[in-house]
C-alpha positions in Angstrom: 16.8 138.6 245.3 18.2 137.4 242.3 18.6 133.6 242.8 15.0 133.2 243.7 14.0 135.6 240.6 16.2 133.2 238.8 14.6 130.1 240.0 11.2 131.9 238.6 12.1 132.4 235.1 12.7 128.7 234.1 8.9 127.6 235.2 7.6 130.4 232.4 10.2 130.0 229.9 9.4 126.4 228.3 11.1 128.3 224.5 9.4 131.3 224.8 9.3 134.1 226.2 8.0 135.5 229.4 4.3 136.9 229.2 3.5 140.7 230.4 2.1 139.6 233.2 5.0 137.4 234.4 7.5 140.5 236.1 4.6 141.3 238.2 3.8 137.9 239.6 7.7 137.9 240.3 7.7 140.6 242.3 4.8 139.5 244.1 6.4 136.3 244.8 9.6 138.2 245.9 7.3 140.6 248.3 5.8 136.9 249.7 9.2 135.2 249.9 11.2 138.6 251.7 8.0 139.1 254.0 8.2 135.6 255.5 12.3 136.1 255.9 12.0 139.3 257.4 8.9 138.1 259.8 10.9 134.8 260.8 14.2 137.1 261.7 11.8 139.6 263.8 10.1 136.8 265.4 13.6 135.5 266.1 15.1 138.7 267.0 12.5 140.1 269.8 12.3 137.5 272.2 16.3 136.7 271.7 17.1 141.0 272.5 14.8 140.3 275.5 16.0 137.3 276.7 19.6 139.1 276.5 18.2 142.1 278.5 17.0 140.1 281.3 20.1 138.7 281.6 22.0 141.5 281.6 19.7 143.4 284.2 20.0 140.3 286.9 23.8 140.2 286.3 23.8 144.2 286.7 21.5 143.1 290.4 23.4 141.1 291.7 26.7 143.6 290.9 24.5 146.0 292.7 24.3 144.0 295.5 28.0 142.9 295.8 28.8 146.7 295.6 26.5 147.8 298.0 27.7 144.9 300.8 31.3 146.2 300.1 30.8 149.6 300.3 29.1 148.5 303.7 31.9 146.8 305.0 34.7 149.2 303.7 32.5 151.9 305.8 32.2 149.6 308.7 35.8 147.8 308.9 37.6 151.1 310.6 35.3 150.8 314.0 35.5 146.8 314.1 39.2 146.5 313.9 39.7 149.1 316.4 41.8 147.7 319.5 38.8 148.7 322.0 35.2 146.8 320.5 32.5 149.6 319.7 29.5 149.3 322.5 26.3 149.2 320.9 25.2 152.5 321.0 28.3 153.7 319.3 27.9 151.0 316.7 24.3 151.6 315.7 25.6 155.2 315.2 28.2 154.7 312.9 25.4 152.2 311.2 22.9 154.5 310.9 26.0 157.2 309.6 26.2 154.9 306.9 22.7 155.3 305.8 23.0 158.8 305.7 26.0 159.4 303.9 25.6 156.5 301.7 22.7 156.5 299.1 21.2 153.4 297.4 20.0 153.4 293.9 16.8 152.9 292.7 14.8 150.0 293.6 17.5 149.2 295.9 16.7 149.4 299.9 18.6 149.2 302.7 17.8 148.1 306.0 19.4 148.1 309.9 18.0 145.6 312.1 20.2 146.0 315.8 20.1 143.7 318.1 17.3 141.5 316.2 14.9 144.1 315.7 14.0 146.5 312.6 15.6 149.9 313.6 15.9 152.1 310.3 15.8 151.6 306.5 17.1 154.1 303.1 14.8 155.0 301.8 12.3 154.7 304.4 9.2 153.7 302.7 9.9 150.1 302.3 7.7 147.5 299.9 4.7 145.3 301.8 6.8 142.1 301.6 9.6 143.8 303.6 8.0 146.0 306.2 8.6 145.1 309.8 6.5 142.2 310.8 7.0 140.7 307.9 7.9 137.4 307.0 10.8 138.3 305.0 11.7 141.0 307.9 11.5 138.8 310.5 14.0 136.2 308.7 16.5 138.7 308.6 16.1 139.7 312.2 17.2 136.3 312.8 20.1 136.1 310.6 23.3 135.1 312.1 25.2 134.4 309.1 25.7 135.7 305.7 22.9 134.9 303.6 21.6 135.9 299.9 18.7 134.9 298.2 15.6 135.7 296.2 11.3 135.8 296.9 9.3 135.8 294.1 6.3 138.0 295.3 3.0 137.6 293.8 2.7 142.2 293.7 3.4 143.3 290.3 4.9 146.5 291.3 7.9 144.7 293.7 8.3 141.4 291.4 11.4 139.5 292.4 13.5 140.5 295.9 17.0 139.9 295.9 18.9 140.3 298.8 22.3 139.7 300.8 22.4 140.3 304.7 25.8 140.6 306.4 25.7 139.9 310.6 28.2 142.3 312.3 30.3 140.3 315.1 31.0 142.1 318.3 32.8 140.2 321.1 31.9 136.8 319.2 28.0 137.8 319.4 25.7 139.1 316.5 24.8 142.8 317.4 23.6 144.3 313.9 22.7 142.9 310.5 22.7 145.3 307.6 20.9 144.0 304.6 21.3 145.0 301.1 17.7 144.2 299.1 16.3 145.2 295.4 13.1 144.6 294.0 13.2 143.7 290.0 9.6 145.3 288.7 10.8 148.2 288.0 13.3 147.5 285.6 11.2 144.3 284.1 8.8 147.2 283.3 11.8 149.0 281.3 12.3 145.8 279.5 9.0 145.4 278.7 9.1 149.1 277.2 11.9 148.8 275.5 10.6 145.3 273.8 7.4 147.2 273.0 9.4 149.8 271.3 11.3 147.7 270.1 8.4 145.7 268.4 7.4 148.7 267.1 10.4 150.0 265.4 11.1 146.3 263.7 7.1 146.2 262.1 8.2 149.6 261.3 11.2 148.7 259.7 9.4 145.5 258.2 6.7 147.9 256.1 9.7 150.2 254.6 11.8 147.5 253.9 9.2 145.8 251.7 7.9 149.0 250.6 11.3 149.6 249.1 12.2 146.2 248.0 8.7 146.3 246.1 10.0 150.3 244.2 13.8 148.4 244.0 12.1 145.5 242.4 10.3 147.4 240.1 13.8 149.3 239.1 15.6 145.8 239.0 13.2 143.9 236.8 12.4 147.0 234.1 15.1 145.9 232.2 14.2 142.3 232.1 10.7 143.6 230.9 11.8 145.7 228.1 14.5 142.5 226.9 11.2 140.5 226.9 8.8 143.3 225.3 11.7 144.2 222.5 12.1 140.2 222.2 8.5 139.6 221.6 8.1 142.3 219.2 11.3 140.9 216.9 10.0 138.9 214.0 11.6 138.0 210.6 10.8 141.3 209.2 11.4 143.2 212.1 14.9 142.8 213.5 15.8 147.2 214.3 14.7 146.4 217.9 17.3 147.4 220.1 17.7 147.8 224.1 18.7 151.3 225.0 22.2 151.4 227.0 21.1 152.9 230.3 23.5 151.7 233.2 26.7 149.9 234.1 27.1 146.7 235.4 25.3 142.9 234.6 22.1 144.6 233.3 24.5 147.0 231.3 26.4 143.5 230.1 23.3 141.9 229.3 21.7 145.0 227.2 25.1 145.3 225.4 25.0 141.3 224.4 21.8 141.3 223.4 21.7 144.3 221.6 25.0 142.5 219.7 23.5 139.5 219.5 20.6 141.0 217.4 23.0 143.1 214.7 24.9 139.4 214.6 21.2 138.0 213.6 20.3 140.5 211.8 23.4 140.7 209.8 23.3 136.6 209.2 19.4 136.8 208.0 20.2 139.5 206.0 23.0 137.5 204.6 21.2 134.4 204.0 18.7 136.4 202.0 21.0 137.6 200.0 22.9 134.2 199.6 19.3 132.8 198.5 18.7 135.4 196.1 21.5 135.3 194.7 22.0 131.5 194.8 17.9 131.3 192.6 19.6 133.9 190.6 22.9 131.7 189.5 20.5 128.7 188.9 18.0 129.8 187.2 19.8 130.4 184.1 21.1 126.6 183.6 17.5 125.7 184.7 16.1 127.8 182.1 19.1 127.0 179.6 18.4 123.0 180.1 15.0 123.5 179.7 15.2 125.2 176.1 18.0 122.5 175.0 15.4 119.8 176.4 12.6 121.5 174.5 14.6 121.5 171.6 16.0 117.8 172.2 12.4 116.7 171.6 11.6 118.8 168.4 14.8 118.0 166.5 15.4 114.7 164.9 18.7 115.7 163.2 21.2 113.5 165.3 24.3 115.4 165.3 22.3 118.6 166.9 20.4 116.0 169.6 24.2 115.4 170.7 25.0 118.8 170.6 22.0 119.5 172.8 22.4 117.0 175.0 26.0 118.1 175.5 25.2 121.8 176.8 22.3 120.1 178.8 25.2 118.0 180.5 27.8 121.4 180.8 24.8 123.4 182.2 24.5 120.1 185.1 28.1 120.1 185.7 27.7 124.1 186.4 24.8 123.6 188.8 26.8 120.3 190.3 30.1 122.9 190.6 27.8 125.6 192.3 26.1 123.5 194.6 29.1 122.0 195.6 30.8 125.7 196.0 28.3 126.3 197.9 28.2 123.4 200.4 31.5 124.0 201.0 31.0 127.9 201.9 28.1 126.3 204.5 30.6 123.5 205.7 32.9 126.5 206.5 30.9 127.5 209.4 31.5 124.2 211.3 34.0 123.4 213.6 35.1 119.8 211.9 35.4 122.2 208.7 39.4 121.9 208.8 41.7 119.1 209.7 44.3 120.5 211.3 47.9 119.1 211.5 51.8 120.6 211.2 52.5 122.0 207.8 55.7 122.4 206.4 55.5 126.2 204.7 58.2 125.8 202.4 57.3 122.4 200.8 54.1 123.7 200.8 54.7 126.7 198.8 57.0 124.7 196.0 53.9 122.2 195.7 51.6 124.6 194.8 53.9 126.5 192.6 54.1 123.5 190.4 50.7 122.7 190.3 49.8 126.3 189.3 52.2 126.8 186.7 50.1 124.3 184.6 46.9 126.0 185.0 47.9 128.7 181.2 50.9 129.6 179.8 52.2 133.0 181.9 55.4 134.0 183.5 55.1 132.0 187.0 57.7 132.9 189.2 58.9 131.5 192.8 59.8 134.6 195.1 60.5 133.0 198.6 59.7 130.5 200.5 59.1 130.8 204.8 61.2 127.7 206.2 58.5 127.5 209.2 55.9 124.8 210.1 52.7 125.9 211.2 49.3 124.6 212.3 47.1 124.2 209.0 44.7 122.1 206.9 46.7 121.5 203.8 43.8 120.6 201.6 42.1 123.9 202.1 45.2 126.3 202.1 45.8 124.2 198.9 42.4 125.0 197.4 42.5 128.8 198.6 45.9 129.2 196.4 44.7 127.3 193.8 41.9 129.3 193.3 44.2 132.7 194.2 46.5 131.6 190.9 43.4 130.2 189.0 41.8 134.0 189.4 45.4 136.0 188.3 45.5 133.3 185.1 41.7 135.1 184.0 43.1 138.5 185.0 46.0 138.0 182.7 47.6 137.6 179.1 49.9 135.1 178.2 53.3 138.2 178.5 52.0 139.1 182.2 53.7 137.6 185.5 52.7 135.4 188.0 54.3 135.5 191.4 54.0 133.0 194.4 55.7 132.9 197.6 55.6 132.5 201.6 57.7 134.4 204.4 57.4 134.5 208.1 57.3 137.9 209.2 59.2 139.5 212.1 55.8 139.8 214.5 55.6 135.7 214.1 52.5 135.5 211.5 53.2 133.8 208.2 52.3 135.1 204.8 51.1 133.6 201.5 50.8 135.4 198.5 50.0 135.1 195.0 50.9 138.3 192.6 50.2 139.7 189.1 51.0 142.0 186.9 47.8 141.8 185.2 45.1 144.0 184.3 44.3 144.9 188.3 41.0 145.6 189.9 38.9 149.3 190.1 39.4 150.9 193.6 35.4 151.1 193.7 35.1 147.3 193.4 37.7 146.0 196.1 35.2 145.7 198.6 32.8 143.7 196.7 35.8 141.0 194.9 35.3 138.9 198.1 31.3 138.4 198.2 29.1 135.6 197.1 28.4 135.6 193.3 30.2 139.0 192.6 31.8 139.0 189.0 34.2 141.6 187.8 35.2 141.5 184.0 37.9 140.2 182.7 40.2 139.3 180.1 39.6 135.4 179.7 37.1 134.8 182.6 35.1 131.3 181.7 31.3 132.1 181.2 29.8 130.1 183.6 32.2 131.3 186.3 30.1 131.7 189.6 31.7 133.9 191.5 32.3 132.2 194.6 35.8 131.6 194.2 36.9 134.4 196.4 34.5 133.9 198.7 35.7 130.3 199.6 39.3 131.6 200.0 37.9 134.2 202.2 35.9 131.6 204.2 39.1 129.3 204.3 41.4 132.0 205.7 38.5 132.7 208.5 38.5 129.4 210.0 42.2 129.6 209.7 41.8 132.5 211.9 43.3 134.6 209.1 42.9 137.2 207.3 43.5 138.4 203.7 45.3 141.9 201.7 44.1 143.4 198.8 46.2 145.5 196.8 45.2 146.2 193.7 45.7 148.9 191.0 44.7 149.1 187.3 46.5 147.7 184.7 49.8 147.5 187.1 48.1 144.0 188.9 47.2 142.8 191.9 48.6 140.9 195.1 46.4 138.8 197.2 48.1 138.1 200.4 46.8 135.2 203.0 48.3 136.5 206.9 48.0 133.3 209.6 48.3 134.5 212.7 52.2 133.3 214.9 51.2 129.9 216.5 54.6 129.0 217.8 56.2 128.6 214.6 59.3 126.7 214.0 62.1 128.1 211.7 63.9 125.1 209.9 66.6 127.6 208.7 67.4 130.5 207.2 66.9 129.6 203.3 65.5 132.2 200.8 65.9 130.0 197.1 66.5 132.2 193.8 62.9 133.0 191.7 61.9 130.1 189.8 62.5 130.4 186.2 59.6 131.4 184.2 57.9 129.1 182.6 
């Protein structure tokens, strides 16, 4: 059923949808398609059973016929081996015994015939074409060897005759022939019933099977309908629509992807909402601020304030040129050439950015540890996510707080950056929030036109990593930011934990 409902779909498809009425002309299709199976297999079926039964029943004949010669001669072989030969009137006797005492079964007939002429048969009411005077009758009568054969007789109710005739020797000369015959109408006649029934029972069978295939159908393809009914009914401002969980199984699978696929699209346009109100937001001030200064440029001839104007004009482009480039760089993250992967020495790393980050303000930087591994990493990024992890403690901090770097390679295999401060920490209500777009939490020496994305770059950063980044945090007794990189077969150089750097 499924690979032809399969082949169905794509003709309807074409980007969109499949209409109401399309599940119904499927199951009409697969009513069609099964119908013409199941009639080709019957038509196939009937004649093959009765072709098998015919020739069963002519090999069951002629076993018949073999039985009934043997049982003849078994009955017979005591009075011709005898050392004194049987006279004829003992030998018809013990022949016509043997018709007595030995029954034939239906539509079989046995028949004496002493001394060439007919003298008695079982049962006694033989067929036209083998009464005495007969054709058939008088070849027999005239037999003087074993013979077998078959007539084809034009009387429906005798059909085919089979028959084998055994002569019985006495002295060298042909006394007696017994002859073993059966007539095939009668059991032709149960074939024919039995195909009838038979016919019968298949057309039968036939009705219910598409009867049930057309209710199964129904069941099978209900799901598929209310995917394509909840799909149609999605639009931008309608994304709730969701498939209720109602089995086990493929369908079960599929319900549970798309229903997951929908919270992933609903969650992403929600997002990008969001990100573009927020984004208008963030440039709509140096819009409006470069517009005033512009304003103002043309109303005011003094020259030292036209330089002054066109100064903050050029510091409001340089924010919008900084936020649009924060920004691009948050959208680049979600592609797969985003990072440029190759082996990263931990420890040299670490000591690079610690003395690139001790120049960003005057605090107590400090040098924990360093993780003598190498791991798999884009060194520009991991460079920019610390950067901006020490750049965010330097505006959460005086000039007397500390400011603590360092790597290690933990037991489990995953390797740990960090960058810590004693600094004025960060709320418990407001963790959550410290790592989406455009969020801004107060602080001592924050710059003004800060944009908030800073966190949410490092965030981004760690993701394609595959990472993942630690928060703790607690008022006025600082905060430690801590990137984790999952074990990727790391390689320990040696066992080397250096002495804190001196403060700076």
């Amino acid at each position: 059923m499924l690979p032809y409902l399969y082949c169905s779909i794509p003709y309807t498809l074409e980007g969109h949808m499949p209409q109401a009425g399309f599940f119904g002309e499927v199951r009409t299709r697969l009513l069609v398609f099964y119908a013409v199976m199941l009639s080709v297999l019957i038509g196939l079926t009937v004649p093959l059973s009765k072709h098998l039964l015919l020739l069963e029943l002519h090999q069951r004949e002629q076993t018949s016929l073999g039985e009934s010669i043997q049982d003849f001669e078994h009955y017979m072989r005591p009075l011709l081996t005898a050392e004194a030969a049987p006279s004829s009137p003992e030998l018809a006797g013990h022949m016509k015994s043997f018709l007595t005492k030995i029954l034939p079964e239906d539509d079989t007939f046995f028949i004496l015939i002493i001394n060439g002429e007919f003298q008695r048969s079982s049962p006694v009411a033989l067929p036209h074409p083998m009464r005495p005077g007969s054709v058939l009758m008088r070849q027999w009568e005239a037999t003087t060897k074993l013979a077998s054969g078959k007539v084809d007789e034009a009387d429906p109710e005798v059909g085919t005759i089979l028959y084998s005739a055994v002569p019985v020797e006495v002295d060298g000369r042909v006394q007696a022939v017994f002859v073993a015959a059966r007539t095939t109408a009668g059991e032709l006649a149960e074939v024919g019933d039995f195909t009838s029934i038979l016919v019968q029972i298949v057309v039968g069978i036939l009705i219910t099977s598409l009867l049930f295939l057309w209710i199964l159908s129904k069941a099978v393809l209900a799901p598929l309908q209310l995917l394509a009914s909840t799909t149609r009914s999605i639009t931008a401002t309608n994304l709730k629509q969701r498939l209720p969980v109602t089995g086990r199984g493929e369908l079960g699978d599929i319900t549970l992807s798309f229903n997951a696929m929908m919270d992933r699209l609903e969650a992403l346009i929600i997002s990008q909402k969001e990100f573009i109100q927020d984004a208008g937001h963030e440039l709509r001030t140096p819009i409006t601020v470069i517009r005033g200064n512009i304003e103002l440029l043309l109303q005011d001839d003094d020259e030292e304030a036209r330089r002054e104007t066109v100064r903050l004009v050029l510091d409001e482009v340089d924010r919008i040129a900084r936020l649009v480039a924060e920004l691009s760089l948050l959208a680049q993250s979600q592609r797969p050439e985003f990072l440029v992967l190759s082996d990263l020495d931990v420890n040299r790393f670490t000591q690079d950015i610690y003395q690139k980050a001790r120049i960003l303000a005057p605090r107590r930087w400090s040098l924990a540890c360093t993780a003598q591994t190498i791991m798999e990493a884009d060194e520009q990024r991991l460079t920019q996510c610390m950067m901006n992890l020490a750049l965010n403690a330097t505006q959460h901090t005086s000039e007397s707080d500390r400011i603590e770097l360092g790597s290690s390679l933990a037991a489990d295999g995953s390797i740990r950056l960090w960058v810590s401060d004693s600094g004025e920490g960060i709320p418990e209500r407001i963790q959550p929030q410290v790592f989406k777009r455009f969020f801004k939490g107060r602080s001592r020496t924050q710059a003004e036109h800060h944009s908030g994305l800073g966190l949410s770059i490092v965030r981004a950063i760690v993701n394609a990593h595959h990472g993942r980044i630690e928060l703790l945090s607690q008022p006025n007794r600082g905060t430690t930011f801590t990137l984790i990189f999952p074990a990727r077969q790391p390689v320990l150089l040696r066992d080397f934990s250096p002495e804190p750097w001196p403060a700076s």
